[in-house]
C-alpha positions as CSV (number, residue, x, y, z in Angstrom):
1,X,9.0,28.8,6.9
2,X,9.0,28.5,10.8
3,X,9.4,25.4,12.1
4,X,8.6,24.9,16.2
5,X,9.2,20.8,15.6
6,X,12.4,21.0,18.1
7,X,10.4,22.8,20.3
8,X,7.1,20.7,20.1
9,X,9.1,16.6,20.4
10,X,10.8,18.4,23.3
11,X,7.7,19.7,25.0
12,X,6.2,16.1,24.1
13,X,9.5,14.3,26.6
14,X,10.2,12.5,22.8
15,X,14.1,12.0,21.6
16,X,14.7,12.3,18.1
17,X,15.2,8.4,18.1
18,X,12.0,7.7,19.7
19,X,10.7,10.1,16.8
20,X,12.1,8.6,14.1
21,X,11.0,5.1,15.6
22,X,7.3,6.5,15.7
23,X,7.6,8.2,12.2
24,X,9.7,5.7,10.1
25,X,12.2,8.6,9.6
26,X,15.6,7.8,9.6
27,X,16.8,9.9,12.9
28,X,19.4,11.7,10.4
29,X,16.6,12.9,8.6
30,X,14.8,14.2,11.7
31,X,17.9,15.6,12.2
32,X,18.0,17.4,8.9
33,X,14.4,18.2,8.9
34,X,14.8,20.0,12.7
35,X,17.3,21.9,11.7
36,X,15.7,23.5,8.7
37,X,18.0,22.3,6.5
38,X,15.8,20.2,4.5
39,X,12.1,20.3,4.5
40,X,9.8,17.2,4.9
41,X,7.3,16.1,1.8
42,X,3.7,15.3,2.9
43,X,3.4,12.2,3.8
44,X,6.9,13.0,6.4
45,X,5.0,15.8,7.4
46,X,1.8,14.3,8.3
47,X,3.7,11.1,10.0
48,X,5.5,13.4,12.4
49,X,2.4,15.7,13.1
50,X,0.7,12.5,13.9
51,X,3.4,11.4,16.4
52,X,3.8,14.4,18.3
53,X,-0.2,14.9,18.2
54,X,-0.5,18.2,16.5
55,X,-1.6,19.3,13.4
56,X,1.1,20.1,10.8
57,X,0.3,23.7,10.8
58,X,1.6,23.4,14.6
59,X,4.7,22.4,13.6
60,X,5.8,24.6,10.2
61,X,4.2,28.1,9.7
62,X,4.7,30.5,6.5
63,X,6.7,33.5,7.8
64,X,5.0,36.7,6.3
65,X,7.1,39.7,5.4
66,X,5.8,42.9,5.5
């Protein structure tokens, strides 16, 4: 899965602590989540598209192999 949500809180001007502050994720955890090492559940999911005002299909995307 593709995840642009680095990408998208930079392009936003938004630190990870002001992220987690918005979210109610623990900044680890956006951490974690950034990174691709762990991947958020819904409700996460739909919290941080809300705070950086994007659909969550903005911020993750199935890679398809071909």
């Amino acid at each position: 899965m593709e995840n642009k949500m680095k990408q998208i809180r930079s392009e936003k001007g938004m630190t990870q602590r002001q992220l987690s502050d918005a979210t109610g994720i623990s900044e680890r955890q956006i951490c974690v989540i950034e990174n691709g090492a762990a991947t958020p559940g819904l409700d996460s999911a739909n919290a941080i598209a809300k705070a950086l005002g994007v659909q969550i299909e903005d911020i993750w995307q199935l890679e398809v192999s071909r």
